[in-house]
C-alpha positions as CSV (number, residue, x, y, z in Angstrom):
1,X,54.8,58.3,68.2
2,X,52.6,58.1,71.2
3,X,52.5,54.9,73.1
4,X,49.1,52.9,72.7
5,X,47.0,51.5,75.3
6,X,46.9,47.8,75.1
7,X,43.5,46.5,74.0
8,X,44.0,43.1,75.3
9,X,42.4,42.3,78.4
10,X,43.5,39.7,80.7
11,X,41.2,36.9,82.2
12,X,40.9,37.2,86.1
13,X,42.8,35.2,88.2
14,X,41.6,31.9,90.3
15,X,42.0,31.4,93.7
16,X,44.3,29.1,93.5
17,X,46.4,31.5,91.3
18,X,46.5,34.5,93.9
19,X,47.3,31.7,96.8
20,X,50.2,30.9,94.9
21,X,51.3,34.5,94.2
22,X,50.4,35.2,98.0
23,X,52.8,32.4,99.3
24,X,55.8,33.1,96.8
25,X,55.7,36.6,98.2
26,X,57.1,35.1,101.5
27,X,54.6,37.0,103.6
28,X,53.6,35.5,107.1
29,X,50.5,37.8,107.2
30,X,49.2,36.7,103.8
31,X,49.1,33.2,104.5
32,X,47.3,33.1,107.1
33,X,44.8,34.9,105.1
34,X,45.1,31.9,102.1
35,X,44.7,29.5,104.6
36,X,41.7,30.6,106.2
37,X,40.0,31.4,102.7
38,X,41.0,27.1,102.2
39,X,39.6,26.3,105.5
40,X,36.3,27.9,104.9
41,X,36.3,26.2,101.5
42,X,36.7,22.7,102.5
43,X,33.9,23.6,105.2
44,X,32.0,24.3,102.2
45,X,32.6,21.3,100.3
46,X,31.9,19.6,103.7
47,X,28.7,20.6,104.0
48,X,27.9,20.1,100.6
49,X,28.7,16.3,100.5
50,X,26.5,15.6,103.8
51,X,24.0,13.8,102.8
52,X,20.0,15.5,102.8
53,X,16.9,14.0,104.7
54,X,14.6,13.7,102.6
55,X,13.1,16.9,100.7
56,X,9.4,18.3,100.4
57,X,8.3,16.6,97.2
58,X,9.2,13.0,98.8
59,X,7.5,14.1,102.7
60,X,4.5,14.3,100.4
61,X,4.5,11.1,99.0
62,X,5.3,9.5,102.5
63,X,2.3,11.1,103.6
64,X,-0.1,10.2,100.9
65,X,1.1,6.8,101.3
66,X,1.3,6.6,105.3
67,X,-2.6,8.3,105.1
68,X,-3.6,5.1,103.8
69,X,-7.4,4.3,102.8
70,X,-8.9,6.9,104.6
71,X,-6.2,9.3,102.1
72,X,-5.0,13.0,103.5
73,X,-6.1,16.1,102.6
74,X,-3.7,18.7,101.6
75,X,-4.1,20.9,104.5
76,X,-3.1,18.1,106.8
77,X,0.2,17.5,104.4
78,X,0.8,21.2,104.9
79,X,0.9,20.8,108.8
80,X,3.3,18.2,108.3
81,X,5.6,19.7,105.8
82,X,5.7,23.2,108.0
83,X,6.6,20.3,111.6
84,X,9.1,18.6,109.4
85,X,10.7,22.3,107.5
86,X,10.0,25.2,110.3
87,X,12.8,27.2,108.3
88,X,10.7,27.2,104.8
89,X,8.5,29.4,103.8
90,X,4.7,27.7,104.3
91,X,3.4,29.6,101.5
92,X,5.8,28.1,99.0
93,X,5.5,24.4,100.4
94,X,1.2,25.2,99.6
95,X,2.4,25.6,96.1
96,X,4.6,22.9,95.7
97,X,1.4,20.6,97.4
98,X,-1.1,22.3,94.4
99,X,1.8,21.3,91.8
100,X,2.6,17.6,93.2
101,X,-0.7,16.7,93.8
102,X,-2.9,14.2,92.2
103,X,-1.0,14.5,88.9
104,X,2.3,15.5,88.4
105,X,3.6,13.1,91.4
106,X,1.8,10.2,89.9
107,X,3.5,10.5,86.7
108,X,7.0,11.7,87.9
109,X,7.2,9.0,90.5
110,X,4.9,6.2,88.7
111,X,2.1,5.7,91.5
112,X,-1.3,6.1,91.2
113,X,-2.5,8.9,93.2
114,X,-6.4,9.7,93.1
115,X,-8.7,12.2,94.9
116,X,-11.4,10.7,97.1
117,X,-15.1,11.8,96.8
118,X,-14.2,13.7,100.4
119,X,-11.1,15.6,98.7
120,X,-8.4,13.7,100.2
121,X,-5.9,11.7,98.2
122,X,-4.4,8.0,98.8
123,X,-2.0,6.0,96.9
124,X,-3.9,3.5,94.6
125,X,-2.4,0.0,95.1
126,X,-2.1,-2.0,92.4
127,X,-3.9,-5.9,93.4
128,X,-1.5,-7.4,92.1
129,X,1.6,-5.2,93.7
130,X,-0.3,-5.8,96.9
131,X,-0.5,-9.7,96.7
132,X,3.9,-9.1,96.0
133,X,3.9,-7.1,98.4
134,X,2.4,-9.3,101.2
């Protein structure tokens, strides 16, 4: 009788599971390997708990709502946003202006955003809100 493969396939090991297996081996070379692979994940998990500034969507909303009465037009919030993020693309922050803006923001966020007669856009104050607000 010939001996058969098995067919069962075993799931593959965690990290954790290979550190363990690496320090029961009693090898002083392998664990300095584990513990640099832990160091650079708690780095990771460090950098992900920092907290953000805040992101594109929100610099456009400051913006619109810093511009005032005399509102801002998009190309101005694009000069901003490319001061505020040199590392993103410009292109892509464009879009995400085209997206956001009168619409979309004024819904997600509950303001009124409109678009002036001269093509800039201001944050509509409620009279009421404004009276609270003073």
């Amino acid at each position: 009788m010939e001996n058969e493969e098995s067919t069962t396939k075993s799931a593959p090991l965690s990290d954790e599971a290979i550190a363990k297996a690496k320090l029961n081996a009693n090898h002083p070379d392998l664990e300095l390997d584990i513990t640099a692979k832990a160091r650079q994940k708690a780095e990771k998990k460090a950098k992900k708990d920092e907290p953000k500034g805040p992101g594109v969507i929100a610099s456009i909303l400051e913006f619109v709502t810093k511009a005032g009465e005399k509102g801002i037009s998009k190309e101005s919030i694009l000069t901003k946003l490319t001061t505020r993020f040199p590392e993103r693309v410009s292109e892509g922050m464009s879009k995400t202006i085209n997206v956001q803006l009168p619409v979309r923001m004024s819904r997600e966020r509950k303001v009124k955003i409109v678009k002036l007669d001269n093509g800039k856009f201001q944050l509509k104050v409620n009279a009421k809100k404004a009276e609270k607000a003073a």
